[in-house]
N, C-alpha and C positions, 0 to 999 in steps of 0.2 A: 504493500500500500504506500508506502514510502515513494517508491521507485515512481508508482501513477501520481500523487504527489509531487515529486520535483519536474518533470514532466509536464505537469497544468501549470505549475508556479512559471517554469523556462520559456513557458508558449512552444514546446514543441508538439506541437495538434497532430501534425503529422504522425510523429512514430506514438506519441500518446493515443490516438485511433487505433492505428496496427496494434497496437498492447491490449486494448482493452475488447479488440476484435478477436481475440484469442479465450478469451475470460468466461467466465460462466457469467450470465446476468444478473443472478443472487449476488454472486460477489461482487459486481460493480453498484451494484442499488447499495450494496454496504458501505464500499465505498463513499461513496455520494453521501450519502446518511450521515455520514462524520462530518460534511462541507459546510462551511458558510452560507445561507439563505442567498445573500447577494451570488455565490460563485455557482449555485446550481444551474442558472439557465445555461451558461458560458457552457456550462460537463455537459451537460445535455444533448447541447446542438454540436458536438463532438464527437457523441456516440455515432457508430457507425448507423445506418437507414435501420436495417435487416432486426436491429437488435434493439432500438429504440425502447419499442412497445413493449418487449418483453420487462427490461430494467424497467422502468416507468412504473411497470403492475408489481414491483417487488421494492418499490422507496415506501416510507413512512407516508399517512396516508395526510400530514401538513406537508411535506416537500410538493408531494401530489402536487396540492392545489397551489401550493407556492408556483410551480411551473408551470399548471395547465394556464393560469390568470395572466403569467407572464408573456407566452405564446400569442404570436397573432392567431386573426380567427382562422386563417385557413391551415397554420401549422397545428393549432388545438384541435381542429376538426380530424387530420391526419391521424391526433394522435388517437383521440375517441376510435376511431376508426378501427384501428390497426389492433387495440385490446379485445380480448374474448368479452362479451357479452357482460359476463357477471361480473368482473374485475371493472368498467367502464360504467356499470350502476351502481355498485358500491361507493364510484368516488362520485358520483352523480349526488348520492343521496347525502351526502356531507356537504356540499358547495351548494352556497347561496341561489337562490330562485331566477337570478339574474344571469347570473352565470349559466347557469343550467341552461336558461331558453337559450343565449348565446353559443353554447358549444355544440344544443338538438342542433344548430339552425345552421350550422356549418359540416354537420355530419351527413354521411351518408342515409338514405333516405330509409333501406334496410338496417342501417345499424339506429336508425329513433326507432324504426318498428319493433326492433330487439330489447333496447331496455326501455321503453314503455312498455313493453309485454312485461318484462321484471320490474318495474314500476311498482304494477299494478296490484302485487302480492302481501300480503299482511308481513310486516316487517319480523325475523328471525323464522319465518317460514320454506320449506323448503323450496320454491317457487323462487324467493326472494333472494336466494346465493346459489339458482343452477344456470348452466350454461344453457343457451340451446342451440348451441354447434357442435351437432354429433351426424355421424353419418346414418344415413336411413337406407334400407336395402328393401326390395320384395321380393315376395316368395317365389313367383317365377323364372327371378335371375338366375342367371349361367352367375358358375364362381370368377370366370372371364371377366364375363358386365359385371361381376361386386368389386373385383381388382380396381377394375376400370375406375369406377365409383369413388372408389378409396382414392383412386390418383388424382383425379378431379377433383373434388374437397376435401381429400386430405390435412392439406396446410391450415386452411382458414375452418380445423375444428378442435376441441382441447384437447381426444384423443381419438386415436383409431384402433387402437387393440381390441375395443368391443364393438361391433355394429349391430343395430337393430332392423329388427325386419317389420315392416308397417303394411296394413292392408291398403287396402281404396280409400278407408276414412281414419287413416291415420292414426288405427287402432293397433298398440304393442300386439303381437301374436309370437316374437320369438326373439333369440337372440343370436346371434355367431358372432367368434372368436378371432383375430385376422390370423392366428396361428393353422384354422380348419381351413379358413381358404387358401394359404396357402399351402395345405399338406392334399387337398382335394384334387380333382382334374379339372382341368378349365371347362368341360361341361358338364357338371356334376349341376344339377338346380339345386340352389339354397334351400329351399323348403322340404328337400330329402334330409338333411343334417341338422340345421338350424334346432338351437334345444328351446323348447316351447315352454320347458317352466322356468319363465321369468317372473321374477321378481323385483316388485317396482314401488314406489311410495308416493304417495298424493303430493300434490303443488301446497297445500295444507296442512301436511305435516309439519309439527315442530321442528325446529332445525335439532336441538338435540336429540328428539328421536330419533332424527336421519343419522345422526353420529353411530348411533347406539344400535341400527341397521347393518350398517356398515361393520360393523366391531365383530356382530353375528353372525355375518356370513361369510365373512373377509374379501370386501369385494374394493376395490378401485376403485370402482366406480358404478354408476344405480341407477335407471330410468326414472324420471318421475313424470307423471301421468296427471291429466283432470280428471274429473271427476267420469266421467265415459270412455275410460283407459285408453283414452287419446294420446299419444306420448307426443310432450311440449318441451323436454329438455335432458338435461342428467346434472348431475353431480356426481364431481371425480374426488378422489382422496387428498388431493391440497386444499379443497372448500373445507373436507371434513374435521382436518390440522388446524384450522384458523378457530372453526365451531368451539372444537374443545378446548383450544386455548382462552378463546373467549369466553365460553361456559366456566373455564376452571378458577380463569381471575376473577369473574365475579361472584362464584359461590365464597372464594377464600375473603373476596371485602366483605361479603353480608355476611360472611363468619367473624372479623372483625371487627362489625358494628360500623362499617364504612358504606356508603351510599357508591355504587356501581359506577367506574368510568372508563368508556376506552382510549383514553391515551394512555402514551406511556408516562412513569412517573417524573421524569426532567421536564414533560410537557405540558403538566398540569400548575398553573400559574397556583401562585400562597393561598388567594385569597377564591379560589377556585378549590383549593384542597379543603381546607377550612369550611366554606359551606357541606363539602360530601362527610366530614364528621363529625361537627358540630351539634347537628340534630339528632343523631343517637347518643352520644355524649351526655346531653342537657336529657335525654329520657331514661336513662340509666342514674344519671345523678337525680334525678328527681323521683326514680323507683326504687333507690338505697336508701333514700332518706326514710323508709317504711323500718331498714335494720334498726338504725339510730332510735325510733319509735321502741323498738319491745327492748333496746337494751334500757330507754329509761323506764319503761312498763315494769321492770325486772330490777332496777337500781335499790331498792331495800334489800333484795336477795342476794346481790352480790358484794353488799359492803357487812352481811355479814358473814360471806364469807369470799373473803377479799380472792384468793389464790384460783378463781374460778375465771377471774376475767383473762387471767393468764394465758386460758389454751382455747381462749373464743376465735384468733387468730388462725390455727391450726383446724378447729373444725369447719370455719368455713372455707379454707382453701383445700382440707379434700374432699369437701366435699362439691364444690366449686370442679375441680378437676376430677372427680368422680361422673359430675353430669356429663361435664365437657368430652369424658371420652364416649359416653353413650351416646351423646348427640350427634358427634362426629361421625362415628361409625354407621348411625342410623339414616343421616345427610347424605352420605358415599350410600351406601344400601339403595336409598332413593335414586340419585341421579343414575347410577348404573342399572334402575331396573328390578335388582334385585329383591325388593323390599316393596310390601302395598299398604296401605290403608287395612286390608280385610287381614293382615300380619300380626294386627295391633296389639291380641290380646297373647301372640305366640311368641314375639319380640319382646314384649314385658316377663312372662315364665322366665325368657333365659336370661333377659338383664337381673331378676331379682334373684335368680339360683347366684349369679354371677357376682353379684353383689354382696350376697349373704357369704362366699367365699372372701371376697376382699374386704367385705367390712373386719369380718370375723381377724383373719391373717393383722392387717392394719391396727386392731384390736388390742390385739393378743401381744405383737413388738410393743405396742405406746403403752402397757398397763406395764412391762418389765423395765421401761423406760423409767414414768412414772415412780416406781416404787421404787428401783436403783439409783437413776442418777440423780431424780427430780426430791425425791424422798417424803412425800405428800401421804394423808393421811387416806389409809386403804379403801372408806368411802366416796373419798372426791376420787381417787384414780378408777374406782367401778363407772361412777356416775358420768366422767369425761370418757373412758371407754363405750361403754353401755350407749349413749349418746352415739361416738363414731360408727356403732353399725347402725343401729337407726338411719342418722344423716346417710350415709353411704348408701344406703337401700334407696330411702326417699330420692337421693340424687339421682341414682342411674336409672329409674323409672321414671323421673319428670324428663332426664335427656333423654330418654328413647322415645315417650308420648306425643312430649310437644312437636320436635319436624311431621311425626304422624300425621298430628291436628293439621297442623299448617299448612299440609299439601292437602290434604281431607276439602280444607275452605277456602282452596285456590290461594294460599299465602305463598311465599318461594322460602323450605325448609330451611336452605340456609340461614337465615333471618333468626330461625331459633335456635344458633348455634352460642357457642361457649357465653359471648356477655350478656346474652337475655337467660341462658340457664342457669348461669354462678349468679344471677340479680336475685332469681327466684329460690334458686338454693339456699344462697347468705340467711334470706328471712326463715326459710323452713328451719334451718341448723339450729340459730336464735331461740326460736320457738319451741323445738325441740328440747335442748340442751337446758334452757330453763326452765318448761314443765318438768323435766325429770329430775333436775336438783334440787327445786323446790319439793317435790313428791317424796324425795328418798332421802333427802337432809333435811325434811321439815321446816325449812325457813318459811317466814313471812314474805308475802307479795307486797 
């Protein structure tokens, strides 16, 4: 990188072209990515023709529009042009309304038809991130005419290794492999081979469902269909890369009480971070202040016996981290599929056997603790034990309900992960921890 570097700095465009004409296009968008705002149009109009479009759909998606705005209209329209379908609505759909008419209005007349057909799809839907440049075949073809085919739109489709075969109304009936057509005879008909149990996913599928398609069948790539098994497009395995990446940063914010964003973290201005987690912050500080409530509810009980406030610290962080791990695992359960709603009361069984094991274990070290190093009188060390399996039980069974609930009521599970579980946990610990020392030390409330 260095080398491309001094190169752009020398003004040598020349052997700088030949260099980067050799390059993978992942790696020159990385390149670029490192650049100064002002030097991206300069690298750009350097790239060689052939290989534009490709870098272009692999920079950051502000460089994107940093460059598309800075293009004239006819070199922005080029570039719209030159992107697959879905890569070219993606940046569509982040850039200004003004912009947009500007680049439809310079674009080729088939590629507005293309992403206003992706337009039109409910946003994270599979419709909304497929391509619909794939090759179409019928069943009457010679494997010849499929070649043929291939060599004709080949280029301007995202892949060719799968082709589909469509009737008269455009209805999926099969698939072939370009590996069959070319192990076939050149008049072999498609429709002798062609494997007829396809498998395909609505334009209204979720986009992580489509992930989560893909995962189970291990495929590449997927037809997807409307509603009258119409085939309108596919999605290949770099859509499905993006999905879950994007899936996976936002379940980890709403697991940190952070409100969802897609840029990257250097791109998010102070006062832009600050509103994403300030509002759960101020909901969690103001659903603690419910603990602070039972410790004064409880403040005669624990001044007389002072050495209790000592391990309130300790039971509510395991149990704080007790929820947290049932919630987590329960959250993963869900996105993956593997976990339902109708689980609810078979997932709590194993959290409470599970529990009743680790409370107990956790139990069992803190009472030897207690009584060796801590050297506390035999009924407060029962009472702060006795107490940690309790909380431990109640913990992993509110982590495992709540994402349940969540999803149950159309909420997004992540949302109930670790700082809404340890919110609700802290109070039950409290609550707990002082009915039973009051109960078994007979103090006054």
């Amino acid at each position: 990188m260095e080398a491309l570097k001094q190169l752009f700095e020398e003004k040598q465009y020349s052997l700088l072209r030949e260099t980067l004409s050799d390059m993978n296009e992942a790696d020159v968008a990385a390149f670029m990515d490192t650049m100064p705002k002002e030097e991206l149009l300069r690298m750009f109009r350097i790239l060689p023709k052939d290989m534009a479009a490709d870098v272009f759909a692999d920079l950051e998606l502000d460089n994107q529009q940093h460059i598309i705005q800075s293009l004239s209209d006819k070199e922005a329209g080029l570039v719209i042009d030159n992107l697959m379908a879905d890569d070219a609505t993606d940046l569509l759909e982040e850039m200004p309304a003004g912009v947009v008419k500007r680049l439809l209005a310079n674009a080729k007349p088939e590629t507005r038809a293309d992403i206003n057909h992706l337009l039109r799809y409910p946003e994270d839907s599979a419709g909304s991130i497929m391509t619909v440049e794939y090759i179409g075949l019928k069943e009457h073809m010679t494997v010849a005419d499929a070649i043929e085919r291939v060599r004709q739109g080949g280029l301007d489709t995202e892949t060719i290794n799968t082709c589909y075969v469509l009737d008269e109304r455009r209805k999926l009936t099969g698939t072939v492999a370009l590996r069959y057509l070319l192990l076939h005879k050149p008049e072999d008909v498609i429709g002798d081979f062609m494997n007829t149990n396809v498998i395909s996913i609505s334009t209204t599928t979720d986009q992580e469902e489509a992930a989560r398609q893909f995962q189970k069948y291990d495929f590449t790539v997927m037809p997807v269909v409307d509603t009258e098994n119409r085939m309108v497009g596919i999605i290949t395995i770099d859509d499905v890369v993006d999905i879950l990446q994007e899936e996976a940063t936002e379940d980890i914010e709403k697991m940190a009480a952070i409100l969802p964003t897609d840029k990257p973290y250097f791109r998010v201005g102070i006062f832009e971070t600050y509103r994403k987690r300030m509002p759960w912050l101020l909901l969690l500080m103001i659903s603690a202040t419910f603990t602070g409530a039972i410790i004064m509810r409880f403040e005669e009980a624990l001044s007389a016996v002072v050495v209790l406030t000592v391990y309130i610290p300790m039971l509510m962080d395991t149990a704080g981290n007790a929820g947290g791990q049932a919630s987590v695992s329960i959250i993963r359960g869900l996105s993956l599929g593997e976990i339902r709603f109708e689980d609810l009361f078979k997932t709590m069984f194993k959290e409470f056997r599970v529990s009743i094991l680790c409370g107990v274990t956790l139990a069992s070290a803190n009472f030897i603790k207690l009584l060796v190093v801590d050297r506390i009188d035999i009924s407060v060390a029962f009472v702060v034990c006795f107490t940690l399996v309790i909380v431990v039980i109640c913990a992993k069974l509110v982590g495992c309900t709540l994402p349940l609930l969540a999803k149950k009521i159309g909420f997004d599970p992540a949302v109930m992960a670790s700082p809404m579980v340890t919110t609700i946990v802290d109070a039950i610990s409290l609550l707990v921890y002082f009915t039973i020392a009051t109960s078994l030390l007979h103090l006054a409330v």
